[in-house]
C-alpha positions in Angstrom: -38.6 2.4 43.8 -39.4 1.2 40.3 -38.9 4.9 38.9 -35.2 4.6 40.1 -34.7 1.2 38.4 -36.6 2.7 35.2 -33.9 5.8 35.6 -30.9 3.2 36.1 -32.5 1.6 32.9 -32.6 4.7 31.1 -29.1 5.4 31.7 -28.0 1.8 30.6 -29.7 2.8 27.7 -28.1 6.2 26.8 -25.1 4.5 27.6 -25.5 1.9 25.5 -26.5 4.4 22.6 -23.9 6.4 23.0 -21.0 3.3 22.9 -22.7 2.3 19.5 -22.8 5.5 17.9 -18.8 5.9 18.8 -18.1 2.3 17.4 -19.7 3.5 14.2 -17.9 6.8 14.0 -14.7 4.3 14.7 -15.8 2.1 12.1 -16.1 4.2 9.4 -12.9 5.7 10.3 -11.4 2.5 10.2 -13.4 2.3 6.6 -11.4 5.1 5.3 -8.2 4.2 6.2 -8.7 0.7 4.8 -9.6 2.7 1.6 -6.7 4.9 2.0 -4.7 1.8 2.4 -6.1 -0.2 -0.3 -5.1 2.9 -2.9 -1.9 3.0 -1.3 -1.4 -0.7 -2.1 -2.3 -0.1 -5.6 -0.1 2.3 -6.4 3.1 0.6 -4.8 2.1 -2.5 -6.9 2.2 0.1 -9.9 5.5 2.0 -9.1 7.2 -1.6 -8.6 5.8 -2.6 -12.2 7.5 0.2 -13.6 10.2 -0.1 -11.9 10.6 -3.7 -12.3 10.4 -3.0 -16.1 12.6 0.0 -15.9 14.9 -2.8 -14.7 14.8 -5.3 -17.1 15.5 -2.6 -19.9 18.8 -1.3 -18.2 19.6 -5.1 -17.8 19.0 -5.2 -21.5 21.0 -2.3 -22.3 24.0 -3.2 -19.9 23.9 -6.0 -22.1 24.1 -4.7 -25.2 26.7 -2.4 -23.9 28.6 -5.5 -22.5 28.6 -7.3 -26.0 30.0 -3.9 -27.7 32.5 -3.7 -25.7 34.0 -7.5 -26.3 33.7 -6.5 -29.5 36.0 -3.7 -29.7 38.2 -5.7 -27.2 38.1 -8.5 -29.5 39.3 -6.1 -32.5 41.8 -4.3 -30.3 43.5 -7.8 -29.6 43.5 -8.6 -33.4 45.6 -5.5 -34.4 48.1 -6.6 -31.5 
């Protein structure tokens, strides 16, 4: 009788081994794909940056274009 409990044991065991060597294989899955993620992250921050930039200098420029063109509104309307 106590071999069979020893055998239930054993198999409790394996089991147990077995559930904690698949939660590590899922963990460091799980640590890869945060990594992947964390990169990811990164870059986005970088392309909005530059794109936030890239905005600011076509505000500038729509500016500059605006004041130009009062300009050569404002001389049209002193030949009339």
């Amino acid at each position: 009788m106590s071999f069979e409990v020893f055998e239930k044991l054993e198999a409790k065991v394996q089991q147990a081994i077995d559930t904690i060597t698949l939660l590590q294989m899922e963990i460091e899955e799980l640590k890869e794909k945060n990594n992947q993620l964390s990169q990811d992250i990164q870059h986005a921050a970088g392309d909005r940056e530059s794109l936030v930039r890239e905005n600011a200098q076509l505000k500038e420029e729509q500016a500059a274009w605006q004041e130009r063109l009062r300009t050569l509104l404002g001389k049209m309307d002193e030949v009339n």
